[in-house]
C-alpha positions, 0 to 999 in steps of 0.5 A: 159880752166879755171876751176873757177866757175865750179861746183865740182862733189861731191858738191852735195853729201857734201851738201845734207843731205839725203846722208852725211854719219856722223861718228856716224851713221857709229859706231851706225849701226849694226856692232858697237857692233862688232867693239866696242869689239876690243876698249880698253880703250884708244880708249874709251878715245878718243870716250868720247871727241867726243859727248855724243852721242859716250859716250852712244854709248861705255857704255857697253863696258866700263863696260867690261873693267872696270870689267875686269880690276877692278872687278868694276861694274860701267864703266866709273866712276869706272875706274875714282875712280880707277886711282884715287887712283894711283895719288898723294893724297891730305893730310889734318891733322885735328886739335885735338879737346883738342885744344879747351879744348874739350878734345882729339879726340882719345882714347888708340885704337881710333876708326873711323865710318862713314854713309856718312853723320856724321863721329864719333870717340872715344875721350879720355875725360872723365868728365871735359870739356863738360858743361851739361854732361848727364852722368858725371860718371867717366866712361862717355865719350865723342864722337866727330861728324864732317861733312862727307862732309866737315869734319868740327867739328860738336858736341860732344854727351856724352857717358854713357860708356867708348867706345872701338867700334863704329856703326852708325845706323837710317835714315841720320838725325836721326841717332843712334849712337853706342858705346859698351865695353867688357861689355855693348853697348850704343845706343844714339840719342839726350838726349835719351839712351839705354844700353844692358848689357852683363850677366857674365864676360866681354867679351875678347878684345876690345869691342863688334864688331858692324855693323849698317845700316839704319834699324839694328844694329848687335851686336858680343858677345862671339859666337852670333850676336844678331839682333836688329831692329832700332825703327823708332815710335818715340812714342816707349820706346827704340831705338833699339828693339832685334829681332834675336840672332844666334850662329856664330861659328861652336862650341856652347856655349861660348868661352873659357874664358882663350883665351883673344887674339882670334880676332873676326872681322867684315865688311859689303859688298858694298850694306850692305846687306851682311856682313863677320864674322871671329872669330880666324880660321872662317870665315863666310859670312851671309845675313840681311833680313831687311823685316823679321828681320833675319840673315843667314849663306850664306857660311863658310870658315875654315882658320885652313884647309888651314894653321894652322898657319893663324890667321885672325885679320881682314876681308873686303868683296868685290863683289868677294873676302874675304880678311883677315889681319893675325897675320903672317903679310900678307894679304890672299885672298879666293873667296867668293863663292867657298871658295877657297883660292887664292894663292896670298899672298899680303905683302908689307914687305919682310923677311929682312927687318929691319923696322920692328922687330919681337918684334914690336907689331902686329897691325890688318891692316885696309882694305877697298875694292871696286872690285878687289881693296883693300886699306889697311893700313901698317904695316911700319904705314905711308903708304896706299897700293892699291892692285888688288886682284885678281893678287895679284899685290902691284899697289900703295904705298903712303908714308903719311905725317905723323909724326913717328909712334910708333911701326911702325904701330900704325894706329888703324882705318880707314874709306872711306868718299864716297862724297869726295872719301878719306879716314880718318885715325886715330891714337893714335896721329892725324887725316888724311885725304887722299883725292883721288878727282876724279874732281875738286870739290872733288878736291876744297874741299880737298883743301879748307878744308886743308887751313882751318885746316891750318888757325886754327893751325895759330890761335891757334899758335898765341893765337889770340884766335878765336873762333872755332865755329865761325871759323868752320861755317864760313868756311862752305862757302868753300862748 
């Protein structure tokens, strides 16, 4: 007997919706918690391609294992951003100012700031280039603006003072940028100016350490951080109103004035609300109230009970770790809240290795890090480092393509640009970007803006004589 035209049994059940059984409606049940929890992220992977109904569905789980992995707090997203910084990334080598007779965008230890929106940097002229200066003193200086989403060159703001160190603080739109010395700090926004001087002698190193935010600036001098509040009435007299000084070190009074070379360091936390504070063998971790103007000590560390041949030239504060650059050459670790040191010793150069002399100069390393992960600079100089701290684990190195650096490591600043998810390194002789795009915008703009510099470097090799105004606007349109 033929079976065409008879009906199937189960015809009735694939076509009635009241008993079709989806896969969602499997995993949305209530044991998908339960069978989440054995997803790793592989498997999460595979649920994304699925519907967006999976992608909520596996959030919280992301979150787990990204944390887990990362110590990063932001799923998905995070994990992106982190494997993004195993990938090749894309350099671009900014074009030197002084090639449009602005003067050179570095100084003998430039220095690079950035709020996401304006990038700022010390330049290395002084009176000569910039028409109309407001202070045309021979101590004078001027600071070179760029775009933090383009980078392209933006202006140049003249300086009272000969600037070492670089804050920026105000609204985006509004902001106030900072610049100070061993011996003053200058707050500039438009034509409008403010200097704090320091009474006595100048104060040892390279200037005052300086933090700011949206609504303060924290100032370092001698063993005080002074808190000054960002005037946003445009009515008032100064930019910048003096609310709090407190005593950072455990000892009172000033520093002995003959220890010229005690480091003094110091670095926000993710949100800003924090921030770390090393001076030689301290470190402590304190708290802005910006509803009542006030800074307090959350926790302190002693460096010299640990070893006392530790001394830490640089800090950065994660969500769970404090991680300090030493004069030893390694990186150490402490946990935020206990204060305990880690064992992990992160370096990226062995005893016998000839690159690197004992006579070369020591360099502060320059960290940046987001969860359990810390990008740091090296001292072999063209390289950057991705870390995991917390294992101690070197994930990633990236040979920069830069040219020879003197000394080996003469890297003397570094920024993280949020919206094109790279890094700005300066040296005593060029400007990098490292760009770590985490889609194809981010992606499109590293690019774009690697053929723009390009296009300029032609130019200027040529001598066809185009405009950089000109040629700087007119590439706006890439983005």
């Amino acid at each position: 007997m033929s079976l065409a035209g008879q009906k199937h049994p189960r015809d009735d059940l694939d076509q009635s919706e009241e008993t079709m059984i989806g896969l969602y409606d499997l995993y949305a049940g209530d044991l998908s918690e339960k069978m989440l929890s054995y997803a790793s992220i592989d498997d999460l992977c595979k649920f994304d391609i699925l519907s967006k109904k999976f992608q909520a569905l596996a959030e919280s789980r992301w979150k787990e294992l990204v944390y887990e992995e990362t110590g990063m707090k932001n799923g998905k997203a995070d994990w992106v951003k982190h494997k993004s910084f195993l990938s090749e990334p894309i350099s671009v080598e900014l074009v030197d100012e002084a090639d449009y007779g602005y003067g050179t965008t570095f100084a003998g230890t430039p220095r690079v700031t950035t709020n996401g929106s304006i990038v700022v940097m010390t330049t290395d002229d002084t009176s000569d280039n910039l028409e109309e200066r407001t202070y045309p003193s021979s101590e004078s200086e001027v600071i070179c603006v760029r775009d933090g989403y383009s980078l392209n060159f933006s202006r140049l703001v003249s300086s009272p003072i000969r600037s070492w160190m670089l804050a920026i603080c105000g609204r985006i739109g509004s902001e106030i940028i900072i610049v100070s010395n061993c011996i003053q700090v200058a707050a500039i926004r438009g034509n409008d100016t403010q200097i704090i001087s320091r009474e006595g002698l100048p104060q040892p190193g390279n200037g005052f350490p300086l933090l700011g935010c949206e609504t303060h600036l924290i100032i370092c001098i001698d063993n005080c951080l002074k808190l000054y509040r960002v005037e946003t009435d445009t009515a008032a007299e100064e930019l910048l109103s003096f609310k709090q000084s407190v005593v950072a070190t455990r000892q009172n009074g000033p520093q002995p004035q003959d220890v010229f070379d005690v480091p003094i360091s110091i670095s926000w936390g993710s949100d800003k609300s924090s921030f770390v504070y090393c001076h030689d063998t301290e470190i402590s971790i304190w708290s802005l109230d910006v509803a009542n103007d006030t800074l307090d000590k959350v926790n302190f560390i002693d460096v010299a009970g640990d070893d006392e041949d530790i001394q830490i030239d640089n800090v950065a504060l994660g969500d769970d770790y404090i991680i300090g650059s030493s004069t030893d050459r390694d990186i150490h670790v402490w946990d935020r809240y206990t204060g305990e040191k880690l064992p992990n010793v992160l370096c990226d150069i062995e005893e016998e290795d000839d690159r690197l002399s004992p006579d070369d100069i020591i360099r502060e390393l320059h960290l940046w890090c987001h969860g359990h992960i810390l990008i740091s600079s090296s001292h072999l100089g063209n390289k950057l480092c991705i870390w995991n701290v917390k294992s101690g684990v070197l994930l990633k190195d990236h040979s920069l393509e830069l040219d020879e650096l003197p000394d080996g490591n003469d890297l003397t600043d570094l920024a993280f640009l949020p919206h094109l998810n790279g890094f700005l390194l300066v040296t005593s002789h060029l400007t990098t970007f490292i760009a770590f795009p985490t889609n194809k915008r981010q992606e499109s703009m590293a690019k774009s803006m690697k053929r723009r510099e390009e296009s300029i470097k032609r130019v200027l090799l040529l001598g066809v004589g185009e405009d950089f105004h000109a040629h700087s606007s007119a590439s706006d349109s890439d983005y």
